[in-house]
C-alpha positions in Angstrom: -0.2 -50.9 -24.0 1.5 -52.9 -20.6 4.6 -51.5 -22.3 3.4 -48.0 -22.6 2.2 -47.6 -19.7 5.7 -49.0 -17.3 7.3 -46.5 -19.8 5.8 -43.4 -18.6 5.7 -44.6 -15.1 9.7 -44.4 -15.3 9.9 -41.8 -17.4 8.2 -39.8 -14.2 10.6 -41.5 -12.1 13.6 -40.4 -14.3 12.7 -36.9 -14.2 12.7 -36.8 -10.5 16.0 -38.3 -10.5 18.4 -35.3 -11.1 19.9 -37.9 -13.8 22.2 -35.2 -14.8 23.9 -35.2 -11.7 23.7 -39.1 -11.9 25.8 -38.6 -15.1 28.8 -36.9 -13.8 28.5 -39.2 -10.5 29.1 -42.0 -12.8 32.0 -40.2 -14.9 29.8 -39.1 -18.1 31.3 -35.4 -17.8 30.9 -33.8 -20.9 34.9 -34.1 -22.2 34.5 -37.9 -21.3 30.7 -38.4 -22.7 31.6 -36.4 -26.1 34.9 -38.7 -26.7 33.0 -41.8 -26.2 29.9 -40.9 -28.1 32.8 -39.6 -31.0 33.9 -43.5 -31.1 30.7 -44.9 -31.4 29.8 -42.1 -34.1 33.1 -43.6 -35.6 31.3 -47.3 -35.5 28.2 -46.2 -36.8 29.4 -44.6 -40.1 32.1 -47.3 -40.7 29.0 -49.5 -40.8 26.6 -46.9 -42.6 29.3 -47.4 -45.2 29.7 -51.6 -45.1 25.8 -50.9 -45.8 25.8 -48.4 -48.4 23.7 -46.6 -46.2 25.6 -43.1 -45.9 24.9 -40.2 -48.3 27.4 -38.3 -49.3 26.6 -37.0 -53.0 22.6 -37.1 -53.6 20.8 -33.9 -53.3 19.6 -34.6 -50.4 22.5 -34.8 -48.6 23.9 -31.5 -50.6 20.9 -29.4 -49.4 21.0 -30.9 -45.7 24.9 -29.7 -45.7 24.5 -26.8 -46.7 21.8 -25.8 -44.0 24.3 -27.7 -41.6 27.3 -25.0 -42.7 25.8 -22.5 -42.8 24.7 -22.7 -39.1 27.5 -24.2 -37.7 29.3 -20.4 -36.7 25.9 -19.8 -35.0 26.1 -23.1 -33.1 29.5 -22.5 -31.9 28.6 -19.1 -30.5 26.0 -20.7 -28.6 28.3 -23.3 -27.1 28.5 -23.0 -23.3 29.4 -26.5 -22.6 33.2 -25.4 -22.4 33.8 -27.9 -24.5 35.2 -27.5 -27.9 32.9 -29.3 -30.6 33.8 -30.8 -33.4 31.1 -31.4 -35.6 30.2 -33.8 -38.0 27.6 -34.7 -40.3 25.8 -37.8 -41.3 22.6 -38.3 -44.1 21.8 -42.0 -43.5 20.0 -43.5 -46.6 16.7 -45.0 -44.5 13.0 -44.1 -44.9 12.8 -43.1 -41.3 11.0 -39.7 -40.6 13.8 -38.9 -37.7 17.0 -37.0 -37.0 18.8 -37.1 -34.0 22.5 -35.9 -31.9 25.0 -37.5 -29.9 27.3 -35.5 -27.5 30.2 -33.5 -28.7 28.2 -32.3 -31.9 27.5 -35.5 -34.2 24.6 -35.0 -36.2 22.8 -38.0 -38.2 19.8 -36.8 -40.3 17.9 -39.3 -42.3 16.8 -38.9 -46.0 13.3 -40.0 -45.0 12.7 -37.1 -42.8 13.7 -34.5 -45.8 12.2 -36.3 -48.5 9.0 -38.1 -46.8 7.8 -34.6 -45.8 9.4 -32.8 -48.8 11.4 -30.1 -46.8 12.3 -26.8 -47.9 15.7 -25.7 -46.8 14.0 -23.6 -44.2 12.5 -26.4 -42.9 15.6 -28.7 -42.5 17.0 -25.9 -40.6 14.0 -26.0 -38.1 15.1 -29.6 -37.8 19.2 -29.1 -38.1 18.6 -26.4 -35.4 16.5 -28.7 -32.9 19.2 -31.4 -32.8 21.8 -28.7 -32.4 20.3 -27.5 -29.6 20.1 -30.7 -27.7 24.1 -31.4 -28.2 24.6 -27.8 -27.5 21.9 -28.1 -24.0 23.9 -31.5 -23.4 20.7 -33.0 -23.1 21.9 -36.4 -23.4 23.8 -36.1 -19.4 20.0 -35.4 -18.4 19.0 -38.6 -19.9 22.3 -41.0 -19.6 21.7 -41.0 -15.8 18.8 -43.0 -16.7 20.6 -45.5 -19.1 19.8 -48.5 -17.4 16.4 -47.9 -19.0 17.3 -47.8 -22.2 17.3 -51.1 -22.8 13.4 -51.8 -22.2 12.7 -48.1 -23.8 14.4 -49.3 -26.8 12.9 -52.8 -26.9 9.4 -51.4 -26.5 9.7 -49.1 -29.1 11.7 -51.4 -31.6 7.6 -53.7 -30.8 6.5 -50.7 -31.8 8.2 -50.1 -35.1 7.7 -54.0 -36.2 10.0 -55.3 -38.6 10.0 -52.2 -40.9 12.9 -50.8 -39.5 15.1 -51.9 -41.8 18.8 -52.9 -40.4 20.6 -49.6 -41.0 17.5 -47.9 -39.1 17.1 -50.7 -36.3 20.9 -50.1 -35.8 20.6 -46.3 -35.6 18.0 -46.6 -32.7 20.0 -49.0 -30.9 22.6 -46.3 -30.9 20.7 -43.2 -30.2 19.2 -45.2 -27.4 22.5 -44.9 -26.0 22.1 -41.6 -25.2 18.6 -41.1 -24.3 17.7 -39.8 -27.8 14.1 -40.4 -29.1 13.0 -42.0 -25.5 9.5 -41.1 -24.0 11.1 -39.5 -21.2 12.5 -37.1 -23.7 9.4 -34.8 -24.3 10.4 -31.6 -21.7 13.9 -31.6 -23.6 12.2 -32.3 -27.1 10.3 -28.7 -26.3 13.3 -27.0 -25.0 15.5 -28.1 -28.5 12.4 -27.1 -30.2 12.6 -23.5 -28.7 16.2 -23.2 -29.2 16.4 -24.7 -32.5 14.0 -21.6 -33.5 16.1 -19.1 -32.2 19.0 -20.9 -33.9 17.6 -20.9 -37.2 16.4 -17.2 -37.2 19.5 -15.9 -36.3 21.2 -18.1 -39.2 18.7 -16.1 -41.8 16.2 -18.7 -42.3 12.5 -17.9 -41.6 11.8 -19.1 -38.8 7.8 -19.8 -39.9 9.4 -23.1 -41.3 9.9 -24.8 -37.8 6.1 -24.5 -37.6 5.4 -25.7 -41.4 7.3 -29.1 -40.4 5.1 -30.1 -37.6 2.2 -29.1 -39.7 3.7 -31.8 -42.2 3.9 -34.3 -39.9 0.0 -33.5 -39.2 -0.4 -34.3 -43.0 1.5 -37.4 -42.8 -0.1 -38.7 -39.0 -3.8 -38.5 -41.2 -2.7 -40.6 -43.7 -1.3 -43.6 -41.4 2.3 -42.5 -42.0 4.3 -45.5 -39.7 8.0 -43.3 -39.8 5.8 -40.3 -38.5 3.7 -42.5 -35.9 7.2 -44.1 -34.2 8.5 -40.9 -34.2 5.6 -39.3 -32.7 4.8 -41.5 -29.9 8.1 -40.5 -28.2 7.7 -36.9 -28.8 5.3 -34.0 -27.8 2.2 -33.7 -30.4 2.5 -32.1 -33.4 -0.2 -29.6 -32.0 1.4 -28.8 -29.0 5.2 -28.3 -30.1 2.9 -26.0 -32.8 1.3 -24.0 -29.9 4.8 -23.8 -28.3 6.8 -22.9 -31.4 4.2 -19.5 -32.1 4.5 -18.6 -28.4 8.4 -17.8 -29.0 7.6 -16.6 -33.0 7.7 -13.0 -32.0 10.9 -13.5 -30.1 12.2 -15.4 -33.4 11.2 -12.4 -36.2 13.3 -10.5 -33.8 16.6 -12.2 -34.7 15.5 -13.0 -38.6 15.1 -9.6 -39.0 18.3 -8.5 -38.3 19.9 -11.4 -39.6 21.3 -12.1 -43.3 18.3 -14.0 -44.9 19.4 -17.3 -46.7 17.5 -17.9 -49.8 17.0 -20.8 -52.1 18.3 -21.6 -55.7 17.6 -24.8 -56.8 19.6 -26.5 -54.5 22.0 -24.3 -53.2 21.8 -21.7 -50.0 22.4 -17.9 -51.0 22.7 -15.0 -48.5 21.2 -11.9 -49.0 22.7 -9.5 -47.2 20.8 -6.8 -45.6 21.0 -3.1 -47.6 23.0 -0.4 -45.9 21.0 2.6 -44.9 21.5 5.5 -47.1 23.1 8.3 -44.9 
């Protein structure tokens, strides 16, 4: 509880601090931030595969790539960074309810978060779309000006977790950390991804409904004790609230899936329907 509470007295601090600002003042602009967060990506899947830890053939990992593809050309139409991406994508094999990004487009999804709360393909785009929206918001300059932090944030939260981490999942946070993702501090970005993961999703054809069935998942899984759902909850908004915030941009969302191609689902591959021409 000490812990807790000297958290969210510097999380306050933090976002006070113009840490973006901070960032750039301390030469994380975003050409320099996404090459260095590209070499520690490099580290973290040369270890995922020492550990046997990386996905790269289960169906998990073929459903989560094929959400991932088939936003990617909406992604890089959104990108305003000026900054070319090159994006990448890693299914770690852990039991972890979590997903998160590094800078320069690096995404690392966990097969816990698909399979844990059985996903439908919508609903990993809900979740591929949040995490794209953070790299593609460079959320992580907001937070990196606040590294110094990390350390106790991470520590904390590693109390937290206990020993059920596992070391491919203890090694994950210890690198997300790096970049502010999953911190308490994190919550006002968490909402914004949230909002433009919806948008993101929409416009890629899948309905956006789904970003509100996840969190309603996670509601399922909080009642029953869930521990992945509980660490990753107690650094994030509720799953009420990003609820209540996710249905206040739905009509906004429908917009954009209407006049979108709709993906649909067979077994586990992602079709597109396209929409009918109007008979003249």
């Amino acid at each position: 509880m000490i812990k807790k509470k000297i958290l969210v007295g510097i999380s306050a601090a933090v976002l006070l601090s113009g840490c973006s600002t901070i960032a750039e003042f301390t030469g994380n602009d975003s050409a320099t931030l996404n090459l260095n967060a590209a070499e520690d990506y490099k580290a973290l899947i040369a270890d995922a595969k020492t550990q046997k830890a990386l996905d790269t053939s289960s169906s998990t990992y073929k459903r989560v790539n094929a959400v991932y593809q088939r936003m990617l050309p909406f992604a890089d139409e959104a990108n305003k960074t000026g900054q070319k991406f090159d994006w990448q994508l890693a299914v770690i094999k852990s039991n972890e309810v979590n997903a998160f990004v590094v800078p320069g487009g690096k995404v690392v999804v966990f097969t816990g978060i698909v399979n844990n709360l059985k996903l439908t393909d919508a609903e990993i785009a809900a979740v591929m779309g949040h995490e794209i929206t953070h790299a593609l918001e460079e959320h992580a300059k907001s937070k990196i000006g606040a590294q110094a932090l990390t350390k106790l944030a991470v520590d904390a939260g590693k109390t937290y977790a206990g020993d059920k981490l596992g070391s491919m999942g203890s090694q994950a946070v210890d690198f997300g950390s790096k970049y502010g993702v999953g911190l308490p501090y994190s919550r006002s970005l968490e909402s914004r991804a949230d909002r433009g993961g919806l948008m993101l999703m929409a416009k890629a054809g899948y309905d956006p409904e789904a970003a509100v069935s996840v969190w309603k998942k996670m509601n399922q899984l909080d009642s029953s004790s869930n521990n992945g759902v509980a660490r990753f909850t107690s650094t994030h908004p509720s799953n009420n609230a990003r609820i209540e915030d996710l249905n206040k941009s739905m009509a906004e969302a429908k917009v954009l899936y209407a006049s979108s191609n709709k993906a649909t689902v067979t077994g586990t591959k992602t079709k597109t329907v396209k929409k009918a021409k109007k008979s003249k």
